[in-house]
Structures are given as structure tokens and as C-alpha cells.
C-alpha positions as CSV (number, residue, x, y, z in Angstrom):
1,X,0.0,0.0,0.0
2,X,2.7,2.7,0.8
3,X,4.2,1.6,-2.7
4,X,1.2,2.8,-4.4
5,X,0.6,5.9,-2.6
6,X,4.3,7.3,-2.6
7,X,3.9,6.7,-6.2
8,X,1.0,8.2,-6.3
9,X,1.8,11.2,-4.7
10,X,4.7,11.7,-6.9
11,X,2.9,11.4,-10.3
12,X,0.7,14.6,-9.0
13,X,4.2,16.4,-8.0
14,X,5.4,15.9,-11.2
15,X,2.0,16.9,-12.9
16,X,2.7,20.1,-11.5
17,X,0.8,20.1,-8.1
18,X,2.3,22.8,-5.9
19,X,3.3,21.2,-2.9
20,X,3.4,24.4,-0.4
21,X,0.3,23.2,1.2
22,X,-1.4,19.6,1.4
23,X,-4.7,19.8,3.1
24,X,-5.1,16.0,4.4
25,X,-8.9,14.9,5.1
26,X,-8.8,13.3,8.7
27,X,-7.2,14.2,11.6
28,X,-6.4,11.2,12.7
29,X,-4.7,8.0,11.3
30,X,-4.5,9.9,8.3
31,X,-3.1,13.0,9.7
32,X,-0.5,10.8,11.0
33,X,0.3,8.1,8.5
34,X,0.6,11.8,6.0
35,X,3.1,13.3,8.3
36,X,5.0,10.3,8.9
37,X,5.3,9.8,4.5
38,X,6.3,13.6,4.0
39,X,8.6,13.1,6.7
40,X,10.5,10.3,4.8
41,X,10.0,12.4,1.9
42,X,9.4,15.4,1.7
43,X,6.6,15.6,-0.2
44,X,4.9,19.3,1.0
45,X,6.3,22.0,3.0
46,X,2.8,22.2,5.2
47,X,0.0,19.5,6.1
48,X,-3.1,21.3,7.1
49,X,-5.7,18.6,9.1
50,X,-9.1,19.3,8.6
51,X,-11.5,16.9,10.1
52,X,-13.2,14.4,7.5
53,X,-16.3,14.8,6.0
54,X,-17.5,11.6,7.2
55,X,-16.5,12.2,10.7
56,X,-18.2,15.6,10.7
57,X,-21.4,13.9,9.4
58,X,-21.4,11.0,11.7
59,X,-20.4,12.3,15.1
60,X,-20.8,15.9,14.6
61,X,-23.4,16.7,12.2
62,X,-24.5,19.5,14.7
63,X,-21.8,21.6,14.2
64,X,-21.1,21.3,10.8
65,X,-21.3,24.8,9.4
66,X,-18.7,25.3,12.2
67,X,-16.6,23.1,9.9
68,X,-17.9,24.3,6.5
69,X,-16.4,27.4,7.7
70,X,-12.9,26.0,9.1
71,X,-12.4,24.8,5.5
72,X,-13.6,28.0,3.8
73,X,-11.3,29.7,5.9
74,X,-8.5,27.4,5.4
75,X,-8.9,27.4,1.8
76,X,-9.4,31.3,1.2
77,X,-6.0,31.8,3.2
78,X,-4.2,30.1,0.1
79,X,-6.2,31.5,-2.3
80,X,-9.0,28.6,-3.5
């Protein structure tokens, strides 16, 4: 599995894909399985977490223009 997605990740980075920012979905095992990768590799200069839309549906559907907005925000500070 990490064979595929190293490889995968560096396809995009040689399509092009800026690699100041990565904005991983999860904040979690993801979060940390990304850092650990980019780590090894280098892959982006910054990892921003946001919480995963699954999560925020599931367990925190309440408060989910509270996260609509943390990504809007997040997003508008690079310029999306």
C-alpha cells in the first residue's frame, strides 16, 4: 500500500501540483500516517488537518457549518 501511494503522490508532484500546502482529510490515522510519509520524503512544506467529512457527518453533524467554515477559511488563506 505505501508503494502505491508514494507513487501516487509523486505522479501529481510531477504533474505540476504545488506542494506548499497539502490539506489531508482526517485528523487522525490519516493525519499521521501523511506526516510520517512527508517526513520520509518530503513531499509538501505544510500539512493542514481538517476533520473528514464523514467524521463531521457522523459524530458531529450539529456543528457542521462550524466546519464548512474552518475549511472555507482554510482554503481562502491560500487562495481557493
Amino acid at each position: 500500500m505505501n508503494d502505491f501511494i508514494i507513487d501516487n503522490i509523486s505522479r501529481q508532484i510531477e504533474m505540476g501540483v504545488s506542494t506548499d500546502i497539502c490539506f489531508c482529510f482526517g485528523t487522525g490515522k490519516n493525519e499521521k500516517y501523511l506526516r510520517e510519509l512527508n517526513e520520509e520524503y518530503h513531499f509538501f512544506k505544510r500539512i493542514i488537518a481538517l476533520e473528514h467529512p464523514r467524521f463531521i457527518m457522523q459524530y458531529q453533524s450539529a456543528k457542521k457549518q462550524f466546519y464548512i467554515d474552518k475549511y472555507i477559511t482554510h482554503f481562502r488563506n491560500i487562495g481557493l
